[in-house]
Structure formats: C-alpha cells, structure tokens
Backbone as CSV, one residue per row, in Angstrom:
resi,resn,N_x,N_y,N_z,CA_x,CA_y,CA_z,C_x,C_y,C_z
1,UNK,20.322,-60.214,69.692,19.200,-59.961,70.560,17.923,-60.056,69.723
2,UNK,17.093,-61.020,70.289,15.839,-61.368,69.161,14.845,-59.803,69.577
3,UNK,13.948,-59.646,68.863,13.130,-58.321,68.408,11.850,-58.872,67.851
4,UNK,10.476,-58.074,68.129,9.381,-58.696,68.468,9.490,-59.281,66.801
5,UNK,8.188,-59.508,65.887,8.045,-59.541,64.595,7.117,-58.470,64.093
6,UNK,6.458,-57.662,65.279,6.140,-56.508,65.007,7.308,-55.076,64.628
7,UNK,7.969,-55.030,65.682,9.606,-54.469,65.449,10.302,-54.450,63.876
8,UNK,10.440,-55.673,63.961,11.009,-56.508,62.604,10.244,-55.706,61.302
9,UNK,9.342,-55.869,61.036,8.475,-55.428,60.259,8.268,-54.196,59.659
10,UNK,8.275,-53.561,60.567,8.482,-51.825,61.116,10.193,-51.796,60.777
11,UNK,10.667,-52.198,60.860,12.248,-51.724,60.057,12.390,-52.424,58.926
12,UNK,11.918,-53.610,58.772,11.826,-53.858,57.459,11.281,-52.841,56.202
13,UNK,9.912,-52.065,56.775,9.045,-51.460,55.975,9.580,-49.645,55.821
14,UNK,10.889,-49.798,56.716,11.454,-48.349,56.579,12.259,-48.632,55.638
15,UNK,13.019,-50.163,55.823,14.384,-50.007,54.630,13.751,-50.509,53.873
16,UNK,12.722,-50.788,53.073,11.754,-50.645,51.692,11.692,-49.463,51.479
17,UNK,11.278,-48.631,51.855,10.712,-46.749,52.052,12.157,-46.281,51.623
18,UNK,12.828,-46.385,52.380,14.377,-46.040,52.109,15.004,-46.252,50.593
19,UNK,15.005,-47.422,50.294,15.140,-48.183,49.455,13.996,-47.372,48.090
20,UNK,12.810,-47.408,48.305,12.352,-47.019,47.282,12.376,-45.690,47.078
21,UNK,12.754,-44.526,47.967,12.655,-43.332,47.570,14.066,-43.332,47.133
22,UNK,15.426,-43.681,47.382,16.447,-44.051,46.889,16.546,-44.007,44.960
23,UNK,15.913,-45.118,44.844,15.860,-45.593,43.473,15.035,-44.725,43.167
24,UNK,13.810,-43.877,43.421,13.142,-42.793,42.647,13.775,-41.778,42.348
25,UNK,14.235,-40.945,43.335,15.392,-40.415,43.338,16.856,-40.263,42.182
26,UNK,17.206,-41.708,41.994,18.511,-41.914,41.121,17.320,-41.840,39.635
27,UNK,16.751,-42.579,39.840,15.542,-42.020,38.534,15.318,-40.724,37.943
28,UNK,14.804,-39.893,38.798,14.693,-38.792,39.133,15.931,-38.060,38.187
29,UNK,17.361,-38.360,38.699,18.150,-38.030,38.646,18.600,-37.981,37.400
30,UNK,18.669,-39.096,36.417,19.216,-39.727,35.251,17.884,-39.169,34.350
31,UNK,16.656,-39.008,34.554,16.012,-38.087,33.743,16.178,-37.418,32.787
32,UNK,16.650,-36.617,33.163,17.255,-34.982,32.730,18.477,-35.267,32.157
33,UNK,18.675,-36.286,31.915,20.058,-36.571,31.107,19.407,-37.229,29.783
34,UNK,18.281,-37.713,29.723,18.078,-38.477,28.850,16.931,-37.677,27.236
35,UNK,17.134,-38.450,26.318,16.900,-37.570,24.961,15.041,-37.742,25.018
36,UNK,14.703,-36.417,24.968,13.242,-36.466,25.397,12.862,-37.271,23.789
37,UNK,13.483,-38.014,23.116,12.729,-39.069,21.970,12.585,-40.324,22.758
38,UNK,13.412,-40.224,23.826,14.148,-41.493,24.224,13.095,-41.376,25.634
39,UNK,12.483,-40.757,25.927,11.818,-40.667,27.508,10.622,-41.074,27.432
40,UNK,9.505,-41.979,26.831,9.063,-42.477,26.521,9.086,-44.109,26.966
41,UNK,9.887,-44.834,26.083,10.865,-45.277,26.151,11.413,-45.624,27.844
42,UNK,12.259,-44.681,28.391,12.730,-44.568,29.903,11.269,-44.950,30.802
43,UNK,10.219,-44.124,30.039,9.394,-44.203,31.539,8.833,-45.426,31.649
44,UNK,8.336,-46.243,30.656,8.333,-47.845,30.198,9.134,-48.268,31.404
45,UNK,10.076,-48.252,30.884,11.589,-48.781,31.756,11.227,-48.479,33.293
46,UNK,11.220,-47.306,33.658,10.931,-47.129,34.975,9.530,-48.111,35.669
47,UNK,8.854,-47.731,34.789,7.331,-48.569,35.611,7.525,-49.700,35.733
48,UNK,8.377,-50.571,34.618,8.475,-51.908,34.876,9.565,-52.484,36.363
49,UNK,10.420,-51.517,35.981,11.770,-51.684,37.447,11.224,-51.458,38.655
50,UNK,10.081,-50.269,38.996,9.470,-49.927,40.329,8.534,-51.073,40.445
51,UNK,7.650,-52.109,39.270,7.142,-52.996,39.809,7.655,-54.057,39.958
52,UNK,8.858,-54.301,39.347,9.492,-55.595,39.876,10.164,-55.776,41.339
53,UNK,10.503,-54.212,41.732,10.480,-54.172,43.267,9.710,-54.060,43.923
54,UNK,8.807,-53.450,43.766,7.244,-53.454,44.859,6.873,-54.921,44.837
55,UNK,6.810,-55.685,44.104,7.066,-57.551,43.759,7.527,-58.188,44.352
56,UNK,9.311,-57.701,44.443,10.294,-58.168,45.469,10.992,-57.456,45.851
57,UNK,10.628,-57.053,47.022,11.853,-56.238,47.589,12.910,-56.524,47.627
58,UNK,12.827,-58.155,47.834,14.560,-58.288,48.136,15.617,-58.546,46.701
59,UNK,14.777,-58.027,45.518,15.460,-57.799,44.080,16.154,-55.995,44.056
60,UNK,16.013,-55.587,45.091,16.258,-54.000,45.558,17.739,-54.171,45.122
61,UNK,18.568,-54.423,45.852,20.225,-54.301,45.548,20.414,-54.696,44.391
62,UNK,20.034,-55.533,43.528,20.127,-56.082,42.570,19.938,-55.008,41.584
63,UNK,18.707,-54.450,41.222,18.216,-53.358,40.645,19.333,-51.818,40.870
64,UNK,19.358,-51.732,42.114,20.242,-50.466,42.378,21.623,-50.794,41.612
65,UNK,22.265,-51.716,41.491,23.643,-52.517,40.868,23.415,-51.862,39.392
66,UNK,22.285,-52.284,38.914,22.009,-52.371,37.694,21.922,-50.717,36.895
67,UNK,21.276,-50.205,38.242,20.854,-48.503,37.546,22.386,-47.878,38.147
68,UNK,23.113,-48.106,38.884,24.544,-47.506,38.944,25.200,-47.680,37.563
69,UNK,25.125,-49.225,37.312,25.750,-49.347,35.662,24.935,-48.340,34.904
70,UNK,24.005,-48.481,34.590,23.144,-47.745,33.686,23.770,-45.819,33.803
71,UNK,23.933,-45.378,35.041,23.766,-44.030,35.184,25.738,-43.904,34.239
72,UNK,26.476,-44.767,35.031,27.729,-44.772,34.504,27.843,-44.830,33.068
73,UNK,27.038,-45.648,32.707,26.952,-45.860,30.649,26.716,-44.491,30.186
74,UNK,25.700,-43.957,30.936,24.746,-42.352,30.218,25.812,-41.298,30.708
75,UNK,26.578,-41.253,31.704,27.742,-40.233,31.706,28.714,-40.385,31.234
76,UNK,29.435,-41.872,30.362,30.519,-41.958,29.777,29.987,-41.452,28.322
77,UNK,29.058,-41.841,28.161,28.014,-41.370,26.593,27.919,-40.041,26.542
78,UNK,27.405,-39.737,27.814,27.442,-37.642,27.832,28.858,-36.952,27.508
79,UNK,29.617,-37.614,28.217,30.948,-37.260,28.351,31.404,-37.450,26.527
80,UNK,31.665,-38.470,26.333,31.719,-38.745,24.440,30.896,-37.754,23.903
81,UNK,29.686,-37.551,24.285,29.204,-36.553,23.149,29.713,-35.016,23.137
82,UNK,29.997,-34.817,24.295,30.713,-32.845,24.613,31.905,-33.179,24.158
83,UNK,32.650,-34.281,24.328,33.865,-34.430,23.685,33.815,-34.431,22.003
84,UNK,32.916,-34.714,21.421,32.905,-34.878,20.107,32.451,-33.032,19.562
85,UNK,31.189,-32.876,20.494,30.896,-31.450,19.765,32.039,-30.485,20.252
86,UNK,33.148,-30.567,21.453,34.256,-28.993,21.509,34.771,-29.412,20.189
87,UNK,35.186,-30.656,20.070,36.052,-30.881,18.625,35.744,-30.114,17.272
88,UNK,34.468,-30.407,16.909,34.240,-29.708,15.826,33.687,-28.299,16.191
89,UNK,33.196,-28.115,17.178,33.076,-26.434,17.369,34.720,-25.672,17.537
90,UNK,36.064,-26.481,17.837,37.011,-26.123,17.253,37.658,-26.060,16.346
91,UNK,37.388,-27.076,15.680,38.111,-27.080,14.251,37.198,-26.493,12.998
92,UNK,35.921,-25.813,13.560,34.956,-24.980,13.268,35.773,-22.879,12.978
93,UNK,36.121,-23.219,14.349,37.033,-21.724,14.782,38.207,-21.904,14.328
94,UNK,38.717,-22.600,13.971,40.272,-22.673,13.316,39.920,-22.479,11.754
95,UNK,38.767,-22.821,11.044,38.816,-22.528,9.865,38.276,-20.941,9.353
96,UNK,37.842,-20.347,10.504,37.671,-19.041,10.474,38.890,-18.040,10.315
C-alpha cells in the first residue's frame, strides 16, 4: 500500500531517532567498561562513528554490527582480566 512521501519521511526520521538513541545508548553502555587512559581515545572514536551516521544513515546497521563486535571483544577482555586477577589473588591466599 503506497504512503504519502510526507508519511514516508516521518517514519523514516523516527527509525533514525530510534536508531540513533540506540547506538548512544550501547555507547553509553560500553563506557564504564573502558580504562579512563583509554577514554580519550573512545570519545575520538565515538564522535567520529556518530558522524559517519548522521552522514549516512543507511551505514546504521553496519555500525551497530560493528559496536556488537566491539562490546563482545571488551567483555571477553573483562572476563580474561577477573579471570587472571582470582588466580593470583588465590595463589596469593594459598601461600599464606
């Protein structure tokens, strides 16, 4: 069923809105995970990713693909690092 191009537009400009509070959000999110030497750095990163979508929106899925990998790398990395420090905070208590 065709829909005016005013219509069109108007849902287009919600799933942008959608879309960009989305990715601020997962931003947002992965923050607080990251080494405040290193956040610097991140926010670089961020300004450049929010303008390459305000640019092109339709690089949106593409980008979201990309920061899912990214969030997955920084929790297998988080995960490795608590795994490394119980280790020696145990074999810390065993030599006690």
């Amino acid at each position: 069923m065709p829909v005016s191009s005013g219509l069109e537009k108007y849902f287009d400009a919600q799933q942008k809105k959608r879309t960009m509070q989305n990715m601020k959000k997962r931003f947002a999110d992965l923050e607080w995970k990251i080494d405040p030497a290193f956040m610097q750095s991140f926010v670089s990163f961020h300004d450049k990713i929010m303008g390459i979508v305000n640019e092109n929106p339709e690089s949106s899925d593409m980008v979201m693909q990309e920061v899912d990998e990214l969030t997955k790398h920084i929790e297998r990395t988080k995960w490795k690092y608590e795994l490394k420090k119980a280790e020696v905070i145990i074999k810390n208590s065993e030599k006690l």
